[in-house]
C-alpha positions in Angstrom: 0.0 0.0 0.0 1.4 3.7 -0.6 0.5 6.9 -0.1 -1.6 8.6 -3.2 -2.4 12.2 -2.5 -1.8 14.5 1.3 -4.7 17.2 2.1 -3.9 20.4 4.4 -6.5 21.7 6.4 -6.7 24.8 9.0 -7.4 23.5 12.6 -8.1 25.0 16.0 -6.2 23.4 18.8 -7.3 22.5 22.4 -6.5 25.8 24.5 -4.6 29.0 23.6 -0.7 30.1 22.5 0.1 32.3 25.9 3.1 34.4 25.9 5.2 32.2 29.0 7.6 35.5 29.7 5.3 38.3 29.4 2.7 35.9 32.4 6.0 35.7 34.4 6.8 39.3 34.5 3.4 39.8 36.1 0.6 40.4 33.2 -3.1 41.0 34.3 -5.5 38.4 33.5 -9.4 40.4 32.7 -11.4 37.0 33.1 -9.4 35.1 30.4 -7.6 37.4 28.6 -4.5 38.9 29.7 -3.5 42.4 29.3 -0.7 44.3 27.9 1.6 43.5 25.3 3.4 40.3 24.5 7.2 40.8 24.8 7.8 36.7 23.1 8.3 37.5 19.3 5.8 36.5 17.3 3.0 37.2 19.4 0.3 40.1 18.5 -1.2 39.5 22.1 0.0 37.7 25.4 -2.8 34.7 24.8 -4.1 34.1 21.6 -5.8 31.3 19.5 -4.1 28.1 19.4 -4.0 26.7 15.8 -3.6 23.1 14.6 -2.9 21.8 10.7 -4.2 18.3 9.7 -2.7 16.5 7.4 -4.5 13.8 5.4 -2.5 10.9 3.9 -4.9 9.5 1.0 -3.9 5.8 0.9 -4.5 3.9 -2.6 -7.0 1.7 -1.2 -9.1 4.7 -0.5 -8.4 5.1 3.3 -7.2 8.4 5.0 -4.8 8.5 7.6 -4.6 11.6 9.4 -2.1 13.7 12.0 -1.9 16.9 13.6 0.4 19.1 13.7 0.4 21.0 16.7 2.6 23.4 19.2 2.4 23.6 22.9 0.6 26.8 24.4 4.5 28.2 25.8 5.7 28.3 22.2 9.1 30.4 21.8 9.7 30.0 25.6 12.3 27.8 26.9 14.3 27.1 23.9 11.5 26.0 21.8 10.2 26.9 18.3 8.7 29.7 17.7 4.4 30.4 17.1 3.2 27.8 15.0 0.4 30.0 13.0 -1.3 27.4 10.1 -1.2 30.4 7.5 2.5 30.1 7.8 3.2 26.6 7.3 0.5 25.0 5.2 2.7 26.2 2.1 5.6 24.6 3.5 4.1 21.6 4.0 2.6 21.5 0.5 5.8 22.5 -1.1 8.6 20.6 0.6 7.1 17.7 2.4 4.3 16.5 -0.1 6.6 15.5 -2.6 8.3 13.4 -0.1 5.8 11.4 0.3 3.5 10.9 -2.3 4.2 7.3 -4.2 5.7 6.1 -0.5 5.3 2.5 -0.1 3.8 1.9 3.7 6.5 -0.7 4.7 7.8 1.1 8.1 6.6 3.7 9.6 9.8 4.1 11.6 12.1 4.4 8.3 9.8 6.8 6.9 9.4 9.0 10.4 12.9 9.4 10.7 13.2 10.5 6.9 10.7 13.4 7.3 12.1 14.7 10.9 16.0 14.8 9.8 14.5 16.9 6.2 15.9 20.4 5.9 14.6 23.4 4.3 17.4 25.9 3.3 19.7 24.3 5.6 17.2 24.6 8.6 15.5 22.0 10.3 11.2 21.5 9.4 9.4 23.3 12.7 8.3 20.8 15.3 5.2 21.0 14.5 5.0 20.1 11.5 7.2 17.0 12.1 4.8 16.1 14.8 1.7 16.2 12.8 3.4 14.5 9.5 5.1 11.5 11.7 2.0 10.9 13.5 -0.2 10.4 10.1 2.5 8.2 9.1 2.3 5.9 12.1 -1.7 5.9 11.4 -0.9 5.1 7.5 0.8 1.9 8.4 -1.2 0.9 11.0 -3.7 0.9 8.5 -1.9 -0.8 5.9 -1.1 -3.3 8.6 -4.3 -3.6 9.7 -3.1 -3.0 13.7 -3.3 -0.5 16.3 -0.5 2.4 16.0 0.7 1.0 19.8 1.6 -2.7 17.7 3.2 -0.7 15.0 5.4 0.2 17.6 6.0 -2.4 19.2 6.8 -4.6 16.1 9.1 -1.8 15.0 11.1 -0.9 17.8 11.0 -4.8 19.0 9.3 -4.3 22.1 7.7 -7.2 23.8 6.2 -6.1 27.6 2.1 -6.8 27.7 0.2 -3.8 26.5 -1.4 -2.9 29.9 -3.0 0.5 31.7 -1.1 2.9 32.6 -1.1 6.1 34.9 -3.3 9.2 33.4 -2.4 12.7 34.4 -5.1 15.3 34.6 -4.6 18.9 34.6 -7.0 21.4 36.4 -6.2 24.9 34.1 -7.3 27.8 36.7 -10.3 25.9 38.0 -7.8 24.2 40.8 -10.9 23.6 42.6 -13.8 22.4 40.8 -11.8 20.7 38.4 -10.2 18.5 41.5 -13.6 17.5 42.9 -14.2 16.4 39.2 -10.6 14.1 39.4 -12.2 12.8 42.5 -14.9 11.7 41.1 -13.4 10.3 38.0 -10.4 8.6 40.3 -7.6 10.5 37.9 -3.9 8.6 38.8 -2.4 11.5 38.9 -3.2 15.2 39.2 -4.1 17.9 39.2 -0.9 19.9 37.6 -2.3 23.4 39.4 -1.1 25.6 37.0 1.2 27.2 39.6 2.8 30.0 36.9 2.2 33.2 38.9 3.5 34.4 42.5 1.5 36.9 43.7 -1.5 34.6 43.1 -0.7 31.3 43.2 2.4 30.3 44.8 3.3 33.4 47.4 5.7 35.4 47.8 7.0 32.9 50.6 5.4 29.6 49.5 2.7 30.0 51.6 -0.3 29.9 48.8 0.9 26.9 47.1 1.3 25.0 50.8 -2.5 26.3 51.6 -3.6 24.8 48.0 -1.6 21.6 48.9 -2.9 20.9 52.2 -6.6 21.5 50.9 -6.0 19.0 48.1 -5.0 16.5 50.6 -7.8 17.1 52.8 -10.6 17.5 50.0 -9.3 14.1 48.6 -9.5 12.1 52.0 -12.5 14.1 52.7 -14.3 13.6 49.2 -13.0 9.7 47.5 -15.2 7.0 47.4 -12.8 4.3 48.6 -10.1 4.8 51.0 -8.2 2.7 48.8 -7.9 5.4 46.1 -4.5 7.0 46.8 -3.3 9.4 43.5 -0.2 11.0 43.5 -0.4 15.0 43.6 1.5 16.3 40.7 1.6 20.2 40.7 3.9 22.5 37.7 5.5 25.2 39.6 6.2 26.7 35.9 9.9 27.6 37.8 8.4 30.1 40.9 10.1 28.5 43.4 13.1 29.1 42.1 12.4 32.6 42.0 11.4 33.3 45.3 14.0 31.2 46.8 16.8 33.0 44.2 17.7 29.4 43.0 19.4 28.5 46.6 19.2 24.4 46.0 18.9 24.1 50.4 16.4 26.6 50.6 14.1 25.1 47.5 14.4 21.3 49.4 13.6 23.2 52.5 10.3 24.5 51.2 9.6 21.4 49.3 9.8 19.1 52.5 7.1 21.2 54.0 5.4 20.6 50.6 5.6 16.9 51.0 5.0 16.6 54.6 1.5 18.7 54.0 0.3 16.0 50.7 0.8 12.8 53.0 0.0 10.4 52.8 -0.5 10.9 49.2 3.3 11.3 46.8 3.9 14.6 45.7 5.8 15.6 42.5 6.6 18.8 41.5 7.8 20.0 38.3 9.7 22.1 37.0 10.7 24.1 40.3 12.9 26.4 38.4 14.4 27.6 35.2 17.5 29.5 34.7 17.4 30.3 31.4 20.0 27.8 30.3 19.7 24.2 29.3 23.3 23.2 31.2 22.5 25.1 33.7 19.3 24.2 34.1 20.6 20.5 34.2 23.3 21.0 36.7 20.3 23.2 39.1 17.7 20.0 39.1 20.7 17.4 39.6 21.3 19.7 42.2 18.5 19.6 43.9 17.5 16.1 43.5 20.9 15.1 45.0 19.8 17.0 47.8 16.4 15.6 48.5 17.8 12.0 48.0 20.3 12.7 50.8 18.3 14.2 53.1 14.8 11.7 52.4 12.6 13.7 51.1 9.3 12.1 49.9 9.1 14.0 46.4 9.6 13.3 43.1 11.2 16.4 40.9 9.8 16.5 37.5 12.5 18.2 34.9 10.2 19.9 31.9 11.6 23.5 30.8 14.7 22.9 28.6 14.2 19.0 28.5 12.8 19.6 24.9 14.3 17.9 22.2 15.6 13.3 22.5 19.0 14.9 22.9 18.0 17.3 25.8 16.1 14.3 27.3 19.3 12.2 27.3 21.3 14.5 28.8 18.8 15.0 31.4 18.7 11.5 32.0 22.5 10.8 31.7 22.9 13.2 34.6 19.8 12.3 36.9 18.4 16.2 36.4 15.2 14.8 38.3 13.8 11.8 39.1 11.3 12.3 36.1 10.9 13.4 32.8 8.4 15.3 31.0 8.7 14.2 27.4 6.5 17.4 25.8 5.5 15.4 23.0 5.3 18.4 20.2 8.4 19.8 20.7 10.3 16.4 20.0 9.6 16.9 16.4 8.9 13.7 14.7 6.8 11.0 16.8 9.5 8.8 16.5 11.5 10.3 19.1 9.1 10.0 21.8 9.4 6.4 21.5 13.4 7.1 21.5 13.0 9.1 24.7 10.6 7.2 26.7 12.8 4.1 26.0 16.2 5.6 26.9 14.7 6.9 29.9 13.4 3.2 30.8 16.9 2.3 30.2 18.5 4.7 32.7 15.9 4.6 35.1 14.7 7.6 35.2 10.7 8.1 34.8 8.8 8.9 31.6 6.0 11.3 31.4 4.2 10.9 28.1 2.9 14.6 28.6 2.5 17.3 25.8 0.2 20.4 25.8 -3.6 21.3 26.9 -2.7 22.8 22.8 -3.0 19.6 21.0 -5.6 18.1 19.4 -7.8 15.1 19.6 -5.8 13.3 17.2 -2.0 13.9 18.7 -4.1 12.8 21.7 -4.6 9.5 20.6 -1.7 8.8 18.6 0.7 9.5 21.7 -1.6 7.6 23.8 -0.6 4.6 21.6 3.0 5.3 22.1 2.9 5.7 25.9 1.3 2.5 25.9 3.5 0.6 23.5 6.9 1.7 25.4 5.3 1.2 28.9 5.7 4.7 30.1 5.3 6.0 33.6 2.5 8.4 33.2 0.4 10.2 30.2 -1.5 13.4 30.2 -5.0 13.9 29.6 -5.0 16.5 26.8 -5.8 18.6 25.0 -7.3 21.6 26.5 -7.4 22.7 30.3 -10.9 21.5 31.1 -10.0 18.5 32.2 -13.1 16.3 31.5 -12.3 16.1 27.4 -8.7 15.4 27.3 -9.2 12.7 30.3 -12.3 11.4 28.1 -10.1 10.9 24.8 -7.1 9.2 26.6 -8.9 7.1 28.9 -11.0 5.9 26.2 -8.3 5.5 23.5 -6.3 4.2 25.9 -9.0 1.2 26.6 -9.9 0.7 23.1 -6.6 0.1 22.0 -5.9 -2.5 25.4 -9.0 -4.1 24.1 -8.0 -4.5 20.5 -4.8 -5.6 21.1 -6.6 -8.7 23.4 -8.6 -9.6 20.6 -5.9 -9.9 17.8 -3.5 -11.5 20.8 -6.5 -14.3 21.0 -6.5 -14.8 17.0 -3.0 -15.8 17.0 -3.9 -18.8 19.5 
């Protein structure tokens, strides 16, 4: 089977583009829009629309196969690509990746992923979007052609053999840190609820003492609220690098304020990612080893979570190679091509560090599913429920993709008996 025609359409994408330096320096949200101006280039205003570009594989037994490319909602921040607008790149896509794959024979998705993320346009890498989106209608393609799930393309590929089995989902709460808990509750979410913790005055005080309130009232409203006792999820908040900033990056100081953290979530686990960013990838490294060799020495029940700057497989590895948390968030669009998630989450399996399948509340429904297959196929640690930041959509899509596939995969395991 081989690939016949590729269709480009304009999408919308599961939350917003917000401009991550100009909400650190202290913008004013009015309800949901922030004021002033956006100081990241390529913004015209500190939150705008997200935007997503599908692209359709026509197949030449008359099937479509279908990915999405998409950018987180911190574009430009961090190290990472810049606005991902679909005016932009929908001629780019038509002019220089089109032609690479029309008349492709669907024999590995993995040969052909990796062919598409190394292309070069005057010299320059494709944006990682659009090697998201491309890869991820690949995968689909062969899965097609193959007649499988996108999680046993994987597998078969990349010769992994563990069971296909559940694993952890992460929900994330947006601004509603309340009413979007008492709906985790309900639900039983693994893991939550993220917290959004990316402004001081508000959220995180100017000595700690807002995000240690919210912490001790998640703990209590969980005990208080579950429906079994037996129902124990870990507490993951993204300090979006505030603590750091009150505590001017003093490692003791940080594992100081994150014991009391932990002492206040028990008996629940407590993670906490992304505690501080110094502007600097080897920096940036070198502060979280930091910091983690210091909780490990002294005990402390937390888990850090390294995310700004752990962008790209190689920035994942070096992250890894030098324990720079105990966990990783692999932030599935900016990896590029789909084919280094799988990459990441199994060199992080290797050096035993944990893998967080996460991404962006800026996806889609379709990079949603797609990475849900690969979380599952490499047996990674956790996955976020995405896109967008009200929580009960992007749980519903992964939890149910998620069980479809786990049931699939059952059925074509019992054929082969």
């Amino acid at each position: 089977m081989k690939i016949v025609d590729v269709l480009l359409s304009e999408g919308k994408s599961g939350f917003y583009f917000d401009d991550q330096r100009a909400i650190k320096k202290g913008a004013k949200q009015d309800l949901f829009i922030y004021e002033g101006e956006p100081v990241t280039d390529g913004f015209t205003a500190i939150r705008q629309a997200g935007e997503a570009i599908s692209v359709m594989l026509v197949l030449d037994n008359g099937d479509i196969a279908v990915g999405d490319c998409a950018a987180v909602q911190y574009s430009g921040a961090g190290g990472r690509d810049p606005l991902f607008l679909a005016k932009d790149f929908i001629p780019i896509i038509r002019e220089y990746i089109k032609p690479e794959l029309v008349n492709q024979e669907l024999i590995s998705f993995r040969k052909l992923a990796e062919k598409i993320d190394k292309l070069q346009v005057n010299g320059k890498p494709l944006h990682t979007a659009i090697r998201y989106g491309v890869t991820q209608a690949i995968l689909q393609a062969v899965a097609k052609a193959n007649h499988l799930t996108m999680a046993e393309i994987i597998q078969k590929e990349y010769n992994i053999n563990h069971e296909i089995t559940r694993i952890p989902i992460f929900g994330q709460c947006g601004d509603e840190r309340y009413t979007n808990v008492d709906k985790m509750i309900i639900k039983e979410v693994d893991v939550l609820p993220h917290g959004l913790i990316n402004n001081i005055e508000k959220k995180l005080g100017y000595k700690g003492e807002l995000l240690l309130d919210y912490i001790t009232w998640l703990r209590d409203r969980i005990i208080t609220k579950r429906i079994r006792e037996d129902y124990q999820p870990i507490l993951h908040l993204d300090v979006y690098g505030t603590i750091g900033i009150i505590f001017d990056n003093d490692t003791r100081k940080m594992a100081d304020y994150i014991e009391t953290l932990a002492n206040a979530a028990r008996p629940f686990k407590l993670r906490i990612e992304g505690p501080m960013d110094v502007e600097d990838r080897e920096k940036q490294i070198e502060a979280l080893r930091l910091l983690r060799e210091e909780i490990d020495s002294r005990y402390i029940p937390v888990e850090i979570v390294a995310d700004e700057w752990c962008n790209t497989l190689e920035d994942i590895k070096e992250f890894a190679n030098r324990k720079a948390g105990h966990m990783v968030q692999i932030k599935t669009p900016d990896l590029g091509g789909i084919n280094n998630i799988v990459e990441a989450v199994l060199y992080c399996k290797e050096k035993g560090i944990g893998s967080y399948v996460g991404g962006t509340c800026n996806e889609t429904n379709i990079s949603a599913e797609v990475t849900t297959n690969i979380a599952l196929a490499c047996g990674a640690d956790q996955v976020l429920a995405k896109p967008g930041m009200g929580f009960d959509e992007g749980y519903m899509i992964v939890n149910n993709e998620m069980n479809r596939v786990i049931e699939i995969v059952k059925y074509h395991n019992s054929k082969k008996e």
